[in-house]
GULOFI-177382 format. One line per field, with one value per residue: y, z, x of N, C-alpha, C in turn; residue number from 1. Coordinates in steps of 0.02 Angstrom, whole numbers, plus 50000, padded with zeros to 5 digits. Each point is the difference from the previous one (the first is absolute). Layout:
N
nyy = c(Y|...)
nzz = c(Z|...)
nxx = c(X|...)
cayy = c(Y|...)
cazz = c(Z|...)
caxx = c(X|...)
cyy = c(Y|...)
czz = c(Z|...)
cxx = c(X|...)
pos = c(NUM|...)
END
This chain:
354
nyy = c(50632|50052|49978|49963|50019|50026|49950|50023|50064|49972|49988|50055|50018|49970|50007|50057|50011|49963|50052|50002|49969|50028|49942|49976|50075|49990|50034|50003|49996|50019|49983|50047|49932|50012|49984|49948|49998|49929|50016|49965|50018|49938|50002|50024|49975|50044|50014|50012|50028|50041|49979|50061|49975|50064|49987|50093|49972|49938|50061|49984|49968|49972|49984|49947|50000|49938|49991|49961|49958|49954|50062|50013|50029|50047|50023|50034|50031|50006|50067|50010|49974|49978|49999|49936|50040|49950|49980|49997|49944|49986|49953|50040|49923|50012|49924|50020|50032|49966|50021|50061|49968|49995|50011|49921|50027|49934|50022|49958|50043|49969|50004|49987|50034|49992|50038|50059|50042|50045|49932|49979|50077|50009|50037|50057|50013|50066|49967|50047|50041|49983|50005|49939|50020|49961|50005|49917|49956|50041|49998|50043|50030|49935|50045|49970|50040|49950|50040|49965|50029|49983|50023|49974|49983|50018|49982|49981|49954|49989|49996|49942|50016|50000|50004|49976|49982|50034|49963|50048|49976|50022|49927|50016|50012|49949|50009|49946|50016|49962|50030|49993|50008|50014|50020|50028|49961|50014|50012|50021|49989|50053|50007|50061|49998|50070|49948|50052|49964|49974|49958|50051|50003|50015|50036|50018|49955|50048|49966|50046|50054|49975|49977|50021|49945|50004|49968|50009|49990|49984|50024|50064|50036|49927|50027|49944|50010|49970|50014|49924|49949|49977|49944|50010|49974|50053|50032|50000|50020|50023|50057|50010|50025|50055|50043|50033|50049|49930|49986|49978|49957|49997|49972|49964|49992|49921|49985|49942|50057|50004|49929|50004|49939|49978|50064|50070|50054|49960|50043|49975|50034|49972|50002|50030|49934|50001|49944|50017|49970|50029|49927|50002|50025|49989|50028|49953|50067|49969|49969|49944|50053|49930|50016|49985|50019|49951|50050|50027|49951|50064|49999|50046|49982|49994|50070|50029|50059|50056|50038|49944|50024|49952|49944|49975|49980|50041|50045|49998|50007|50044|49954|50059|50039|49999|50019|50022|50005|50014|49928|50047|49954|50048|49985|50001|50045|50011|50025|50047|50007|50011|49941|49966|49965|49921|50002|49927|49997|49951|50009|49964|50004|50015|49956|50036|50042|49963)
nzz = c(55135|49956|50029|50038|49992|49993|50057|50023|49964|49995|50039|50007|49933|50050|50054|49953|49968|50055|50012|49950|50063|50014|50041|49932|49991|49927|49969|49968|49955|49973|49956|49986|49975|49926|50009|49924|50043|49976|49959|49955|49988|50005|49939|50020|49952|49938|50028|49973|50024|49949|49963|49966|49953|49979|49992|49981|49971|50062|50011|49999|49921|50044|49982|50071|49981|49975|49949|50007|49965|50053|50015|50048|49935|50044|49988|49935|49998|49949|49983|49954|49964|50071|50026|50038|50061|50014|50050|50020|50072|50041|50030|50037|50032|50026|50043|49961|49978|49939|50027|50016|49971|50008|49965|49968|49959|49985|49961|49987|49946|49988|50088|49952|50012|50027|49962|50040|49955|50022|50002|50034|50045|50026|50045|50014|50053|50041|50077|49995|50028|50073|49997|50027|50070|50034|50049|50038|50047|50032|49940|50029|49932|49997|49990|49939|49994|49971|49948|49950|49950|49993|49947|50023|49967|49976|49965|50082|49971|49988|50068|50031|50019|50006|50091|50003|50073|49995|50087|50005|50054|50020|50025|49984|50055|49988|49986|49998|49977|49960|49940|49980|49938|49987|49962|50023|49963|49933|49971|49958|49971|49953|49978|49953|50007|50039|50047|50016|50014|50051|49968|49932|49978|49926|49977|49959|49973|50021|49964|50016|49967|49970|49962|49956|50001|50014|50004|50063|49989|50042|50010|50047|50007|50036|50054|49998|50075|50023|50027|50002|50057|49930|49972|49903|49973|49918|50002|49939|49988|49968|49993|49964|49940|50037|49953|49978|49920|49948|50032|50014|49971|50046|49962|50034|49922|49973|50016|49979|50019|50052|50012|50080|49977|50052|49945|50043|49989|50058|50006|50065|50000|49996|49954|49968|50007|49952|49991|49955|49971|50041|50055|50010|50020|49984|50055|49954|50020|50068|49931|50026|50011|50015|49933|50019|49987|49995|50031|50011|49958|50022|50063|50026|49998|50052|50027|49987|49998|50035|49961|50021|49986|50044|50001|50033|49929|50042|49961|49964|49991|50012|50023|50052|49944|49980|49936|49961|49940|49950|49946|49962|49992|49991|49997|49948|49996|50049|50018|49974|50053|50054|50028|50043|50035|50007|50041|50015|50074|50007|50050|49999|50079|50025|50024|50093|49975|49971)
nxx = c(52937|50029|50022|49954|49979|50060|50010|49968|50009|50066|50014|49954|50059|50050|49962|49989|50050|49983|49957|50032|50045|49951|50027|49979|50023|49985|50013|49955|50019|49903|50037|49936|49954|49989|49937|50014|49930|50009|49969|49953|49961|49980|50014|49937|49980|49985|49936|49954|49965|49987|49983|49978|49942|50006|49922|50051|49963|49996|50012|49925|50019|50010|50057|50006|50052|49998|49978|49965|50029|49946|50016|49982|49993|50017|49934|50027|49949|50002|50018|49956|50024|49990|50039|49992|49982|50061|49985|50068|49982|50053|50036|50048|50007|50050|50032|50044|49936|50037|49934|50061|49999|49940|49936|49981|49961|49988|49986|50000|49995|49921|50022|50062|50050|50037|50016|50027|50050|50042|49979|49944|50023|49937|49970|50038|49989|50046|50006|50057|49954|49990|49922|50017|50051|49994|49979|50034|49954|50002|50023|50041|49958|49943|49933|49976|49977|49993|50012|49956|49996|49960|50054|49923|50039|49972|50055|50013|50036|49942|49980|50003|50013|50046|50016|50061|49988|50044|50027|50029|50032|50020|50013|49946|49971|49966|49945|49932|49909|49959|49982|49921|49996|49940|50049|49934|49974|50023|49941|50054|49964|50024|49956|49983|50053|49964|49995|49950|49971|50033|49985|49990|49931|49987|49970|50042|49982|50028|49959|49970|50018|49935|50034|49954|49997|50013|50036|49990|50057|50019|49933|49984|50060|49978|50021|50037|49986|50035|49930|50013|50001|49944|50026|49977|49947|50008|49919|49975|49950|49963|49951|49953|50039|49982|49951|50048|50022|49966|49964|50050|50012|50061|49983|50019|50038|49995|50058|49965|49949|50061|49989|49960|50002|49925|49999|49997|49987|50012|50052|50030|50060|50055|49989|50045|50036|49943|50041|49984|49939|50041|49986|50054|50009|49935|49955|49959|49980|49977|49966|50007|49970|49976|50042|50012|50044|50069|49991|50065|50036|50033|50059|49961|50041|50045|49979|50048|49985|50029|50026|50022|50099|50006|49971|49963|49996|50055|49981|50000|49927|49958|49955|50028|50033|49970|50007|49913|50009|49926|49976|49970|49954|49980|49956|49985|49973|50030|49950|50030|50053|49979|50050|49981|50061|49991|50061|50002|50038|49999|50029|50025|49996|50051|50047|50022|50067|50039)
cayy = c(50005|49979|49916|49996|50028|49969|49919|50000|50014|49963|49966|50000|50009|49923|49978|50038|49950|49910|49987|49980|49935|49939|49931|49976|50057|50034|50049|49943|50034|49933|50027|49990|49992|50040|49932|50032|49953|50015|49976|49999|50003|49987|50037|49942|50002|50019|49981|50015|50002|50059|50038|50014|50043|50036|50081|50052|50031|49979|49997|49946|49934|49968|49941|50011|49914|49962|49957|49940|49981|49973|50045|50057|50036|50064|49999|50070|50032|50041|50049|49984|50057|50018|49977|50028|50006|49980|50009|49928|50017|49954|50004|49931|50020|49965|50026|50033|50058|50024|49962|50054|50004|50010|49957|50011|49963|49965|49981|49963|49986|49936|49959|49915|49979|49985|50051|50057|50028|50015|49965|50015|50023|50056|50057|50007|50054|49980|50055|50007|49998|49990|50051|49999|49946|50000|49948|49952|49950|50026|50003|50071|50008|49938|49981|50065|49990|50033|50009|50018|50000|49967|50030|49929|50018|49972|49949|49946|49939|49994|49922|49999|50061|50012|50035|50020|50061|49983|50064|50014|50026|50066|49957|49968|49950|50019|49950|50027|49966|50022|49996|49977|50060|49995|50046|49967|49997|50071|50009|50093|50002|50068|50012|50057|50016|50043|50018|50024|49983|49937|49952|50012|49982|50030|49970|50016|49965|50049|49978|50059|50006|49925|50001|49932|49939|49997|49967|50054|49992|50025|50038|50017|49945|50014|49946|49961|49983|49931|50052|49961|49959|49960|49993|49991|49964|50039|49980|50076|50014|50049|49998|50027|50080|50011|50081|50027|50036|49956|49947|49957|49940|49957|49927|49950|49947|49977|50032|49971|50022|50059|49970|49976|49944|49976|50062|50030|50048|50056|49970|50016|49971|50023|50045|50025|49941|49930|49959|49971|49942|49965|49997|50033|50073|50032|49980|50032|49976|49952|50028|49969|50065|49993|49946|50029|49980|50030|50027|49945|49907|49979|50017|50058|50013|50046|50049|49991|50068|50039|50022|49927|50005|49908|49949|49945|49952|50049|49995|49986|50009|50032|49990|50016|50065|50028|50054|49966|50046|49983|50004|49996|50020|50007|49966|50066|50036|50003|50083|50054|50039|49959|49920|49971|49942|49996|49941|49984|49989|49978|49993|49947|49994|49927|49988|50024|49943|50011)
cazz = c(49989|49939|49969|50024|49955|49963|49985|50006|49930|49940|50033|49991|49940|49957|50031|49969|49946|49980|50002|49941|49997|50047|49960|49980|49950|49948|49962|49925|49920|49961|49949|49953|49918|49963|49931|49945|49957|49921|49976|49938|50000|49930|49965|49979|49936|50011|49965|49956|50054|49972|49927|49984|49942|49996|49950|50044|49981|50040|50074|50054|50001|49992|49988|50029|49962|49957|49979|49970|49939|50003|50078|49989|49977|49968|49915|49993|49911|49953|49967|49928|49962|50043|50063|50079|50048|50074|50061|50034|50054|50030|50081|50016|50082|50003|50105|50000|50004|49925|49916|49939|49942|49937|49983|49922|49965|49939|49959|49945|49978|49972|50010|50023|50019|50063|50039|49984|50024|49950|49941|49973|50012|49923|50016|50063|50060|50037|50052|50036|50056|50013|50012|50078|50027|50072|50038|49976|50045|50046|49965|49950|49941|49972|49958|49956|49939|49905|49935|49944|49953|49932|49936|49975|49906|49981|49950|50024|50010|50043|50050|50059|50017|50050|50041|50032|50056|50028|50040|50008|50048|49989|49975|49919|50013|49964|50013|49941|50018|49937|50015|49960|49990|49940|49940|49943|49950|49975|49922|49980|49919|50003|49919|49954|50058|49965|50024|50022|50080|50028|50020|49976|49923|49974|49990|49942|49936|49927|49911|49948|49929|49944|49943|49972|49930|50042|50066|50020|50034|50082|50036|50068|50042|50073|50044|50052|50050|50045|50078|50048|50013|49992|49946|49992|49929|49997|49938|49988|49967|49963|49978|49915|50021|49977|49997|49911|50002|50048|50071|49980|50027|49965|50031|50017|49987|49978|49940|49955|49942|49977|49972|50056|50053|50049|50053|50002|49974|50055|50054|50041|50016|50046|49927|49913|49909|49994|49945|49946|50006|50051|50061|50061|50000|50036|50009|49966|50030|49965|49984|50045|50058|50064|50017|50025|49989|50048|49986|49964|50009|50085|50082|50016|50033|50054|49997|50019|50059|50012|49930|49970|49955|49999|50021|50052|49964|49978|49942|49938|49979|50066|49972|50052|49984|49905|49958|49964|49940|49969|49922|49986|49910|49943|49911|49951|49968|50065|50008|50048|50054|50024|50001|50039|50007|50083|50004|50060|49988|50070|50007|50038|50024|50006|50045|50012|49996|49937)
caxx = c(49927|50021|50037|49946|49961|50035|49989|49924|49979|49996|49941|49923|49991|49999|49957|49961|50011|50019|49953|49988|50013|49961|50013|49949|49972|50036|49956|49969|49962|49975|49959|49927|50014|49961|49976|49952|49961|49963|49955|49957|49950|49984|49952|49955|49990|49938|49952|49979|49949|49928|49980|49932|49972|49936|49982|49982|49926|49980|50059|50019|50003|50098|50014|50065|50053|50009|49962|50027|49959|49958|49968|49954|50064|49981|50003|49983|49983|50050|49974|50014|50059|50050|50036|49979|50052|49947|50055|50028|50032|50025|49988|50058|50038|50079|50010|50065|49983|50020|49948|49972|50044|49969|49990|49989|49932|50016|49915|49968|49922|50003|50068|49966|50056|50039|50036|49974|50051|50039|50018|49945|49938|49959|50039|50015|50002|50051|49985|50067|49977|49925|49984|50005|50019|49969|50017|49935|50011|50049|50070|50019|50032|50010|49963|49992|49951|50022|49950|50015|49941|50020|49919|49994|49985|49930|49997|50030|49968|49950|50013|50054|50056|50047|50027|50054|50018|50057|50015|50097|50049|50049|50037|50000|49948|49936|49945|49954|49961|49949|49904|49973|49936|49970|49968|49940|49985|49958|49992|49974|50018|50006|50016|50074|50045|50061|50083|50010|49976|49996|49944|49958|49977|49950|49940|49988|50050|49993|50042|50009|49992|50020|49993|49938|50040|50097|50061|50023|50066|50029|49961|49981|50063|50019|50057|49965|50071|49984|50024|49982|50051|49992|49990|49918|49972|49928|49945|49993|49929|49983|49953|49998|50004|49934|50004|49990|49936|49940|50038|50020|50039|50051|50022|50068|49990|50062|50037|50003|49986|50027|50056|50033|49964|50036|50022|49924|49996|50032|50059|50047|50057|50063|50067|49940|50004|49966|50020|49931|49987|50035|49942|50059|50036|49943|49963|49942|49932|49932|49941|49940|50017|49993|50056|50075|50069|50074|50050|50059|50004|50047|49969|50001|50039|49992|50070|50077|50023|49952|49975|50000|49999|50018|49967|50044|50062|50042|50027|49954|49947|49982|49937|49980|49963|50020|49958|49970|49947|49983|49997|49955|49984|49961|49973|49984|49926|49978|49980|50038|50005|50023|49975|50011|49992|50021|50048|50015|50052|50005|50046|49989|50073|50042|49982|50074|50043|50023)
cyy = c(50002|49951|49953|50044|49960|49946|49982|49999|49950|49917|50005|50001|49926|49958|50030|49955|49943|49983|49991|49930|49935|49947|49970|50044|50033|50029|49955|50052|49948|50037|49960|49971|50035|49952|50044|49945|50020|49940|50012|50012|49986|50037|49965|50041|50057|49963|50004|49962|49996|50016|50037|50022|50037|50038|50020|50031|49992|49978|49953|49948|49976|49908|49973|49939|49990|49954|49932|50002|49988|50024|50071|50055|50071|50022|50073|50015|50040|50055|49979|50083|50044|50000|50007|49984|49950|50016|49951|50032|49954|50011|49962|50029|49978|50020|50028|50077|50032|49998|50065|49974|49999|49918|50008|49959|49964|49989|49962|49973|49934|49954|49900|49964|49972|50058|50056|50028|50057|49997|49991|50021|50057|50059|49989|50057|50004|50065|50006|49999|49995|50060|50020|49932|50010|49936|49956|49950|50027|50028|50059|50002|49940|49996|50079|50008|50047|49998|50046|50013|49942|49995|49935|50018|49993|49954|49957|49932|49985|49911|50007|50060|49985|50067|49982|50049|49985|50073|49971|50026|50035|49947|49959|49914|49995|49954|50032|49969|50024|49958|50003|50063|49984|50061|49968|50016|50082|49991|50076|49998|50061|50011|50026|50030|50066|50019|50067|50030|49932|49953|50026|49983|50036|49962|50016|49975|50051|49965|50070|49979|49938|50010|49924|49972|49974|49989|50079|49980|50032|50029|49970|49970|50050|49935|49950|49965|49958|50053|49975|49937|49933|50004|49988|49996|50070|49951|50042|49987|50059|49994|50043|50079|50036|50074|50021|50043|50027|49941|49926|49945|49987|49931|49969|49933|49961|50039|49957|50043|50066|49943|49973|49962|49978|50065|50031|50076|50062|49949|50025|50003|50043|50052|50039|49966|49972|49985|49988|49928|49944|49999|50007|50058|50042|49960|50018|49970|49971|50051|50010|50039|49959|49919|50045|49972|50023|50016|50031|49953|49985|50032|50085|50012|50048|50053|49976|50031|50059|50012|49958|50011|49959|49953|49959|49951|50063|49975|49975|50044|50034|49949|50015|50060|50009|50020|49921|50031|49941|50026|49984|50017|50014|49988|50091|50002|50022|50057|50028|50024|49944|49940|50014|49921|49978|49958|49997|49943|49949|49922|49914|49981|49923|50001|50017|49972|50008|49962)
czz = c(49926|49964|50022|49955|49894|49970|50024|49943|49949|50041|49976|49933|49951|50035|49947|49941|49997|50023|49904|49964|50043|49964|49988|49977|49977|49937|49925|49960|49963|49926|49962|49941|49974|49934|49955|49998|49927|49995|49936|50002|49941|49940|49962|49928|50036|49989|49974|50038|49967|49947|49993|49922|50007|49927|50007|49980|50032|50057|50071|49975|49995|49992|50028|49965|50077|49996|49953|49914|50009|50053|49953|49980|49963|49933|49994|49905|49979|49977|49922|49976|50045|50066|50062|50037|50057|50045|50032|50062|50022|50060|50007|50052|49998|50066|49991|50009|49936|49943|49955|49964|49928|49963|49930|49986|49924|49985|49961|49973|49960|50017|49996|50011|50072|50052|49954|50042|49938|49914|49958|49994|49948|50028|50103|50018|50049|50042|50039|50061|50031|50002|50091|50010|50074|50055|49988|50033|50041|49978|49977|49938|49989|49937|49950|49940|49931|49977|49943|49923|49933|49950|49953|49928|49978|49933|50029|50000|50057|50029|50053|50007|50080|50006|50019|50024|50020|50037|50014|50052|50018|49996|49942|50010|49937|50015|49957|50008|49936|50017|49935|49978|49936|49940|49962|49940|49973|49914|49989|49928|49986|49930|49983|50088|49970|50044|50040|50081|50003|49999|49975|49920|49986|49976|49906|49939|49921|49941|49981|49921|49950|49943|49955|49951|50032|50077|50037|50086|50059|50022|50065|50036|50068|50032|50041|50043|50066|50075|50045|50001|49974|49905|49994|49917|49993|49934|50006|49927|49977|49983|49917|50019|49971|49993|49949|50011|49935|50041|49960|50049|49977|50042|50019|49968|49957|49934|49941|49923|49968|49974|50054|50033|50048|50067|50007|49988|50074|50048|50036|49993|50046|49957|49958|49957|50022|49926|49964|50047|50045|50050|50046|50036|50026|50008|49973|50032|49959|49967|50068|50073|50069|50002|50024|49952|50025|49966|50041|50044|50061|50034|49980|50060|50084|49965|50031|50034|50003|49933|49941|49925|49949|50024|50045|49966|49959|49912|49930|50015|50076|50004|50078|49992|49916|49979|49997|49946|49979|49935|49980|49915|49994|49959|49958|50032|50080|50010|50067|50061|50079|50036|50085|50035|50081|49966|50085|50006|50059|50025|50056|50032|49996|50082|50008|49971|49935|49950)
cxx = c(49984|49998|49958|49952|49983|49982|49935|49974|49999|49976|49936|50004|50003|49926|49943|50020|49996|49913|49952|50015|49990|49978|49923|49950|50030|49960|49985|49976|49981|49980|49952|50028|49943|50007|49926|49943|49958|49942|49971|49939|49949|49951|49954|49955|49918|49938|49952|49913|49940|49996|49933|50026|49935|50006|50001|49928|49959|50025|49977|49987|50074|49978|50048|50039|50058|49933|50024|49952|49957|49952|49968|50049|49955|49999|49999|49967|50054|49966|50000|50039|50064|50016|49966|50057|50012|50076|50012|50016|50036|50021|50072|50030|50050|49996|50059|49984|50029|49955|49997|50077|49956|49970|49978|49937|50020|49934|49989|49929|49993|50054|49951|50086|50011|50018|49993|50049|50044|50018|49935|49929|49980|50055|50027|49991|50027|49975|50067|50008|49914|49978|49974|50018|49976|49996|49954|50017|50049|50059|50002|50003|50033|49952|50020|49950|50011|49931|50018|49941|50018|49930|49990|49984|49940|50032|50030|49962|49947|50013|50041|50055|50065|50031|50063|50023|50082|50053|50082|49994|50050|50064|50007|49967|49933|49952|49945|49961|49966|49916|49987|49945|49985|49967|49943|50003|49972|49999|49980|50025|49977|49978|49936|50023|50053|50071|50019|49942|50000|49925|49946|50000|49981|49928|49983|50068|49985|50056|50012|49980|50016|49946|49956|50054|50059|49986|50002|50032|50018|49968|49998|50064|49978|50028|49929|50047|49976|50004|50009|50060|49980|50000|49950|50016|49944|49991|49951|49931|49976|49953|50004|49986|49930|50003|49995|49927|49988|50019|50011|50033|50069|50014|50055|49972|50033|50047|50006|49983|50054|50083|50042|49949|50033|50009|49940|50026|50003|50048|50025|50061|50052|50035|49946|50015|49960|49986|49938|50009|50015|49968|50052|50025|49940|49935|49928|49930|49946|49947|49944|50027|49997|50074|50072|50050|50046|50065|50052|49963|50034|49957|50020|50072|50008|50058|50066|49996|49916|49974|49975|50004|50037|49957|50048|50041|50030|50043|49934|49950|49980|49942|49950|49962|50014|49930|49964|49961|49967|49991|49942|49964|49931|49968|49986|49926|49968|50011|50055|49933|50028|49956|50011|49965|50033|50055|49992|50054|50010|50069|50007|50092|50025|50018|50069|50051|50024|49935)
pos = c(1|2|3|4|5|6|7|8|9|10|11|12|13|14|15|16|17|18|19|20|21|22|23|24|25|26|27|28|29|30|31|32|33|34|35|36|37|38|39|40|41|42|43|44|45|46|47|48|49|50|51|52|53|54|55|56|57|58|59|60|61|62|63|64|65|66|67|68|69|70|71|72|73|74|75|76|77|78|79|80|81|82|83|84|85|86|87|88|89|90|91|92|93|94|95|96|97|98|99|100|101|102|103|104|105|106|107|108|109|110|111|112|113|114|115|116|117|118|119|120|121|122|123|124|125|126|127|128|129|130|131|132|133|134|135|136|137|138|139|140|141|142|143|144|145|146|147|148|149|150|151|152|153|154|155|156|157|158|159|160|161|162|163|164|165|166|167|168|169|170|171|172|173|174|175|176|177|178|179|180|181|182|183|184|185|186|187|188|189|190|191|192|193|194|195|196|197|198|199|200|201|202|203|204|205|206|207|208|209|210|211|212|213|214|215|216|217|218|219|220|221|222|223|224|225|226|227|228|229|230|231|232|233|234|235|236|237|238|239|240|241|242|243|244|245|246|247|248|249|250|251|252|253|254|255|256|257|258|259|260|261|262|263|264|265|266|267|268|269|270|271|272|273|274|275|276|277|278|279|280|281|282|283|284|285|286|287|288|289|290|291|292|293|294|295|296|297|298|299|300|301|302|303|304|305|306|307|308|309|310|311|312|313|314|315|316|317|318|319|320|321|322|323|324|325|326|327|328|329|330|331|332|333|334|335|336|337|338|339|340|341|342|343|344|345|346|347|348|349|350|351|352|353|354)
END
């Protein structure tokens, strides 16, 4: 019974085992591949959408550029004797969503060039970053907006003017768009000008103390200075000094009788030499109070800088701001005390430009 038993067993055990080998199933392992896709995505240049100029003095007048030479091109006045302010805005979208890498303003005043860039603009302004970036046409932080101040000189060449707007990508992409504006015209001839408030005169030419028989030399130095962005031609009249006590007359009249013909007996000039007899170097007013004469013989020059303590042709002669005295004579027998008289002075521009 045993034994019988036995062989039963391993009977049902190879019948248990050979059930893993049933013909036409058998066990498969599949292994997964694991791949990298790539792609580019192209980077497309920024652009440069929007320009505005404004005065900030008149905060809702803007000027939007680009404007062409021949289109309606925002004009702005100049302060005489000093700087106005205006503000640039710009506008640039890149579909990459990268337009804060910062952008730059190239200015060029009196531009009559080609271009306007780096190489030859008046001044620049640089915004590093926007002062907002935000969404636009559906695109996340595709648009951004810059701005910036720029202090229009008051001795800048007055005419046509350029904007170069130009925006960087955080790839070093660029693009740029410019416009057209116009600095008007300004005449501020300043004279006696004491240099110390902006855009004011006085109203009083004190010779001070002179003396009867004699030449009396360099009186009254005050500055006369160009406040404005336009060159100009002065000429300048006089009337005969009057007062004394007893009241008297001193006249402006020819110097033939003191041994200088040709000359008159009151002058203008730039220095304190004035050479006997010599018709150069200064200017001698007419006897005849309603003629003008000119003096200097040049253009009144624009300033170089704020203080304008150079003229715009850097080096020689300032002729934007300098002293002017006058010389004056005397004849003998004219009663002491004091004279007074008019000088008037009047000034005629030139036109933008060198």
């Amino acid at each position: 019974m045993n034994r019988i038993l036995a062989v039963f067993l391993v009977i049902v055990l190879l019948a248990i085992g050979s059930s893993f080998l049933i013909p036409g199933v058998r066990e498969q392992f599949v292994r997964l591949g694991v791949m990298r896709g790539t792609m580019d995505v192209t980077g497309l240049s920024p652009q440069v959408i929007y320009m505005l100029i404004q005065d900030v003095n008149t905060p809702t007048l803007w000027g939007s550029l680009p404007y062409t030479v021949t289109g309606s091109i925002p004009s702005f006045d100049g302060y005489g004797d000093r700087n106005k302010t205006l503000r640039l805005n710009a506008t640039v979208y890149d579909p990459n969503g990268d337009c804060q890498n910062g952008f730059v303003w190239y200015i060029c005043t009196n531009d009559t060039g080609s271009t306007c860039n780096s190489n030859v603009k008046t001044y620049t302004n640089s915004s590093p970053t926007p002062y907002t970036q935000y969404t636009c046409s559906g695109c996340n932080g595709c648009c951004c907006n810059y701005t910036t101040t720029i202090q229009l000189e008051y001795y800048r060449w007055c005419g046509l003017s350029r904007v170069n707007g130009s925006a960087t990508d955080v790839t070093g992409r660029q693009n740029s768009s410019q416009g057209y504006w116009k600095f008007n015209e300004r005449l501020d001839m300043l004279y006696p000008y004491d240099g110390t408030t902006p855009d004011t005169v006085g109203n009083v030419i004190n010779l001070g103390g002179v003396s009867v028989g004699q030449w009396n030399p360099s009186l009254a130095q005050n500055y006369t200075k160009n406040g404005a962005n336009t060159k100009f031609m002065l000429f300048w009249n006089a009337s005969n000094f009057t007062g004394g006590n007893p009241p008297d007359v001193i006249g402006i009249t020819d110097a033939g009788y003191i041994g200088e013909p040709g000359l008159t007996t009151f002058a203008v000039d730039n220095d304190t030499n004035r050479p006997a007899g010599v018709s150069t170097g200064a200017g001698y007013i007419s006897p005849n109070n309603q003629t003008q004469i000119n003096f200097p013989v040049i253009n009144v020059t624009r300033c170089g800088n704020y203080l304008c303590s150079d003229d715009e042709v850097v080096g020689g002669n300032n002729w934007a701001q300098f002293y002017v005295w006058w010389h004056l004579y005397i004849e003998s027998g004219k009663s002491a005390g004091q004279y007074n008289n008019t000088i008037q002075v009047n000034s005629t521009q030139t036109l933008c430009g060198a």
